[in-house]
C-alpha positions in Angstrom: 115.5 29.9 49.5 113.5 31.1 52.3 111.5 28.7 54.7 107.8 29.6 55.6 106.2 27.6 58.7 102.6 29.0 56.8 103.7 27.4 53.5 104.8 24.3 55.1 101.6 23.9 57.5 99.2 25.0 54.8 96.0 22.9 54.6 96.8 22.1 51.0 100.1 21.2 51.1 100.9 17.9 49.0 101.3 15.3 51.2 103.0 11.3 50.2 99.8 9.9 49.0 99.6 13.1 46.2 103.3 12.4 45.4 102.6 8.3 44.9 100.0 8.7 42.6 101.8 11.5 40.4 104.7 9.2 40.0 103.9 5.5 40.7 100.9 5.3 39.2 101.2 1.7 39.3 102.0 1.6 43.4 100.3 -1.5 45.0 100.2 -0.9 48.8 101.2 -4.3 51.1 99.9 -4.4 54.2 100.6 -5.2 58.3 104.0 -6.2 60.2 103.0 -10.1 60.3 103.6 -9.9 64.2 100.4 -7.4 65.3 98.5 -5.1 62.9 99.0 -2.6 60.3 99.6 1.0 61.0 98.2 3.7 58.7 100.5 6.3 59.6 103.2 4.4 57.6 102.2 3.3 53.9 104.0 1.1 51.6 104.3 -1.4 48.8 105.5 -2.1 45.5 106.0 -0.2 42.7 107.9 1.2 39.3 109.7 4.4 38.0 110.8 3.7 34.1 110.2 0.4 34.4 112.6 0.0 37.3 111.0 -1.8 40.4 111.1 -0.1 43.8 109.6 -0.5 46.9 108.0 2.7 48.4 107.7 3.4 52.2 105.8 6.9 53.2 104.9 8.5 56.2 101.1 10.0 55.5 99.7 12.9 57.0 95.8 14.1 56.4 94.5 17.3 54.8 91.5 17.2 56.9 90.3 15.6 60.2 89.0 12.2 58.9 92.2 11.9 56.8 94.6 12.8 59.7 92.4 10.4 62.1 92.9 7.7 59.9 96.4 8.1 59.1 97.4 8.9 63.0 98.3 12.4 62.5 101.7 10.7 61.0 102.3 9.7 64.2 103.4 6.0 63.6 103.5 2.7 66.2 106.1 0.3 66.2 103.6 -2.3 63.9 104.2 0.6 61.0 108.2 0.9 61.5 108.2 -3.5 61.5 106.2 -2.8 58.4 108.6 -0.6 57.2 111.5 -2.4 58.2 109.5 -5.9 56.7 109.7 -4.2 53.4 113.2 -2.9 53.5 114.4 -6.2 53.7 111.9 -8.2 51.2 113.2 -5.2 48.9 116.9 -6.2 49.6 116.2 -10.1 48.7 114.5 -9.2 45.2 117.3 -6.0 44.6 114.7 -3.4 44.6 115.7 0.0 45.4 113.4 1.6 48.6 111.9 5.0 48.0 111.0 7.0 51.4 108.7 9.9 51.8 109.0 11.4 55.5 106.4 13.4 56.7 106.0 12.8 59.8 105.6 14.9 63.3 107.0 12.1 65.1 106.7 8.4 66.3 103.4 8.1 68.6 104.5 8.9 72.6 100.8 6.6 73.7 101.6 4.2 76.1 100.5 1.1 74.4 103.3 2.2 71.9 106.1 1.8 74.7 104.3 -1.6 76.2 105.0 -2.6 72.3 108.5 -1.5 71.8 108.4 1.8 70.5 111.9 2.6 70.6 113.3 -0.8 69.4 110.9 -0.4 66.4 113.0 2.4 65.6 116.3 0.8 66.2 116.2 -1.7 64.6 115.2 -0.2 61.5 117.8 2.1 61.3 120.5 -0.6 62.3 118.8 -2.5 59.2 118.9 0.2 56.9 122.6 1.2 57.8 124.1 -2.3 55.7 120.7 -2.9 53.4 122.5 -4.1 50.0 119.2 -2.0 48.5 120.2 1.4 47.6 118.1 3.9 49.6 116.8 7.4 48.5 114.9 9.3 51.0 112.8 12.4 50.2 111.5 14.6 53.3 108.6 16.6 51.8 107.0 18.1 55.2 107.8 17.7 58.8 110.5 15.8 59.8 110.1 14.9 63.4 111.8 13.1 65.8 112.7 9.4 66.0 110.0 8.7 63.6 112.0 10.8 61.1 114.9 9.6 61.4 113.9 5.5 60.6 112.9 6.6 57.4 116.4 8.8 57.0 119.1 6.2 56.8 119.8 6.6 52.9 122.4 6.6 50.5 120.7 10.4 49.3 118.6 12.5 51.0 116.5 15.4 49.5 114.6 17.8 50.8 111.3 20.3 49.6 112.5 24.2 50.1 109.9 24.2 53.1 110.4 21.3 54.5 112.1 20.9 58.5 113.7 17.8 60.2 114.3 18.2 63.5 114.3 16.6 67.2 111.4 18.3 68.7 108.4 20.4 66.9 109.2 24.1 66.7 106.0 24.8 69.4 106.9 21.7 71.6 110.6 23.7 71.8 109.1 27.3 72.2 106.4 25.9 74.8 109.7 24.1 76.6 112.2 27.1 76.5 109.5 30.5 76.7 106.2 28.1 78.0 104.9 30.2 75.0 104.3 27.7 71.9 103.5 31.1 69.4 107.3 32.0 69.3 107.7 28.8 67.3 109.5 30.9 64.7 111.9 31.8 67.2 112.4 28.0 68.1 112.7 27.5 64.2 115.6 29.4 64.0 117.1 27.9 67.6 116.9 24.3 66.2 118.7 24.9 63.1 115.9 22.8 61.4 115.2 24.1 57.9 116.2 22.4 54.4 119.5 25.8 54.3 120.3 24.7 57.7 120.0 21.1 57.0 122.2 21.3 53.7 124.7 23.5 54.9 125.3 21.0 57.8 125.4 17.8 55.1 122.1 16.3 56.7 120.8 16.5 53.6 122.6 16.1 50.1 120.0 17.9 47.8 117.5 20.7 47.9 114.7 20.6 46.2 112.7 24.1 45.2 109.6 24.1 45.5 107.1 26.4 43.0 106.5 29.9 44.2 104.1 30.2 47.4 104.8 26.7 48.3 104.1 22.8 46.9 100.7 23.2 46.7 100.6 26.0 44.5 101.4 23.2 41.9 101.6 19.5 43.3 102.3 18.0 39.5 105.5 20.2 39.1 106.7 19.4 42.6 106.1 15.8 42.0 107.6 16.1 38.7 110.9 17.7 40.7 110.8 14.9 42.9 110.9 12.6 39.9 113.9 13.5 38.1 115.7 13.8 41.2 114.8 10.0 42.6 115.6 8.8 38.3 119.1 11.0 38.8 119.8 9.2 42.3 118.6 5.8 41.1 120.7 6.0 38.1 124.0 6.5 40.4 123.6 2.6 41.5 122.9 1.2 38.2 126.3 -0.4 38.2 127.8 -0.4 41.9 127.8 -3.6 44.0 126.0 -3.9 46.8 128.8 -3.9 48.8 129.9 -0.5 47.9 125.8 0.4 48.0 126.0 -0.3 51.8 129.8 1.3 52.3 128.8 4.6 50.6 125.6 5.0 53.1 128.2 3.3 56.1 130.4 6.0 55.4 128.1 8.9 55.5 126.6 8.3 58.3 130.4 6.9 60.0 131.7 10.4 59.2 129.4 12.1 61.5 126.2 13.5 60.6 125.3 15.9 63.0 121.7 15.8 64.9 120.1 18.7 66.1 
């Protein structure tokens, strides 16, 4: 499988909104953190695959300018991981599995982001997510950036799209840091050790998931069909297990040392 930054940043590329309405048709979005707002950059709400409820949490970036404006440019606040981390635990009380899409470049750096706790947003909903009795399946289908990644990445099973990257800096943040010349980003690509090969042969990520030839946009419906099966033949592994050995198995994943780039 070989990793294109083109394919991956192309202006057509499926993005979480696509993938909801391929395969929850039936999503119903809830809104706001019940403390200040609701962040756009951060969707979720309630939905079903084969009749199995779930609760789905995305990460949305744009297509175009109005869409990437309203969404943030992915780039969430701490009101969208309380949101987030509001509907990992009302999915743990009913014992409804949580679906995450991450897409994200990273959590927004703006200052009124810090004066509103920015960085404990994102701890505390990874500390949640560690011992959630809800088993988690996370899917990264673009850019996985940062902190704002990795709050959506606390899962019993990860996959991620052929093209996909996570990583803890953007490939032209990293070229612009080490060369002061953001083009090499390809170089910086390889430096960071950040695509779905690297990623899987490292056991940050537990599946791979091909996408159709040129890229995910070439045919959203079969990617989202891939996605599909895969989240059915995740879901289907916790069917019968406690969830006290749900929140062991992810304990012990992430106990065992996954590394971070």
């Amino acid at each position: 499988m070989m990793y294109s930054l083109e394919i991956l940043n192309h202006n057509r590329r499926p993005n979480a909104l696509d993938y909801i309405r391929y395969i929850f048709p039936d999503f119903m979005e809830l809104s706001g953190d019940r403390l200040f707002g609701d962040d756009q950059a951060i969707l979720g709400g309630l939905a079903s695959i084969n009749t199995l409820p779930v609760t789905v949490i995305a990460q949305v970036r744009g297509k175009n300018l109005n869409e990437m404006l309203s969404h943030n440019f992915s780039m969430a606040k701490p009101e969208g991981f309380r949101k987030a981390l509001r509907l990992i635990k009302q999915a743990e009380k009913f014992n409804r599995p949580v679906i995450n899409f991450v897409d994200t470049l990273g959590a927004y750096p703006g200052i009124e982001a810090e004066e509103r706790g920015q960085s404990q947003a994102i701890a505390n909903m990874i500390a949640e997510a560690v011992f959630l009795k809800s088993p988690i399946i996370s899917v990264i289908i673009g850019h996985g950036g940062s902190g704002g990644a990795l709050a959506l990445c606390v899962a019993n099973q990860i996959a991620i799209l052929e093209h996909a990257v996570l990583s803890a800096i953007s490939p032209k943040a990293c070229a612009k840091i080490l060369w002061k010349d953001a083009s090499r980003d390809k170089e910086a690509t390889v430096i960071l050790k950040m695509t779905a090969n690297d990623l899987y042969e490292q056991g940050n990520v537990d599946v791979i998931l091909k996408e159709p030839s040129g890229g995910a946009h070439n045919d959203p419906r079969q990617m989202a069909d891939t996605i599909r099966n895969f989240i059915e033949s995740a879901l289907s592994n916790y069917q019968n297990i406690s969830p006290d050995q749900i929140v062991q198995e992810r304990y012990q994943k992430y106990r065992k040392g996954i590394s971070i780039n």
